[in-house]
N, C-alpha and C positions, 0 to 999 in steps of 0.2 A: 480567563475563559478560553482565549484560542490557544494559548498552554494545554491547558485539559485535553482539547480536541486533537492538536498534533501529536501528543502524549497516548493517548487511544487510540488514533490510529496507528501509531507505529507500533504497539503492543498488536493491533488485530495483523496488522501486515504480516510480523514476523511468526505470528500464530497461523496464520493461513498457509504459509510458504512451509511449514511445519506439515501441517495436516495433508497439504495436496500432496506431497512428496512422499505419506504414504499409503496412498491409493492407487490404485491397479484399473486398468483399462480391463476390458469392459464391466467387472465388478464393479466400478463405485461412478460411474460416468453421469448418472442425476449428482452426487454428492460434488463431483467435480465441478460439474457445471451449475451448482447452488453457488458454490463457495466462488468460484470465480466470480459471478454476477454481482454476487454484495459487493465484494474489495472492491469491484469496478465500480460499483455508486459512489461507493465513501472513495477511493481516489479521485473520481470526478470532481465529489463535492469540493475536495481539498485541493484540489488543484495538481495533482500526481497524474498528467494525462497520457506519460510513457507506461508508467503503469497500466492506466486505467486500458491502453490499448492492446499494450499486452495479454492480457486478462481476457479479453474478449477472444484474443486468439486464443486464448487454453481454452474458453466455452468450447469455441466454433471446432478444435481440434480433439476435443473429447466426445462431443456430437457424432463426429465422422469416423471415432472408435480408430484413430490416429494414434496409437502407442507412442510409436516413434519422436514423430514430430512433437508431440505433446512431452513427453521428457526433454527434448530439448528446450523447447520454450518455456518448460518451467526453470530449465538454469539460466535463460535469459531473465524473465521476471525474478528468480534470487538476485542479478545484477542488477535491475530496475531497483528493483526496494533497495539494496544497499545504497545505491545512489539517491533514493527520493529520499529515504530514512537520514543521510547524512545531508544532505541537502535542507531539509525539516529542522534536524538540530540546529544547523546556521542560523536558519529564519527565525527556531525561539530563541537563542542569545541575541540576536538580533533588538527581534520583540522585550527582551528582558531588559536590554539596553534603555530603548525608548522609554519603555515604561518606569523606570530607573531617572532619568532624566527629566521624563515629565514631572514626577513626585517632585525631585531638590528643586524644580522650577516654580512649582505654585509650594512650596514649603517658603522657598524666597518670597513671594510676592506677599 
């Protein structure tokens, strides 16, 4: 199950990072500030909270109709998610590990 979940979010991460990148100030500045919002819950939930902070800075800099800063910050959040996304893949071989371990354990018992 936490497979699934870390598996889905990194498909929605790398799809977000997708879509904001290409959006235009002040055209799409609700859409921006949609999408930023979600990723920030689901990397909360998940525990991504460079991310999630991130995120919030794109809300608050799309808000303020901040072109600038807001393309920078979003090639900071590309380097967030690269680093949460492979960071996440650890944690499920990790995860795959134990769960791997536990099975040959109660297989023994």
């Amino acid at each position: 199950m936490l497979l699934e979940f870390y598996s889905l979010y990194m498909e929605q991460l790398q799809e977000l990072i997708g879509q904001l990148g290409e959006m235009s100030l002040p055209h799409d500045v609700d859409s921006v500030v949609v999408l930023a919002h979600k990723m920030k819950s689901s990397s909360l939930s998940i525990g991504a909270l460079l991310v999630a902070s991130r995120l919030s800075e794109v809300g608050e800099l799309a808000l303020a109709g901040d072109s600038e800063n807001l393309r920078a910050c979003l090639e900071h959040v590309v380097q967030d998610c690269d680093k949460t996304i492979l960071e996440l893949e650890l944690e499920l071989e990790l995860e795959l590990e134990l769960e791997v371990h536990a099975l040959r354990v109660a297989i023994m018992v």
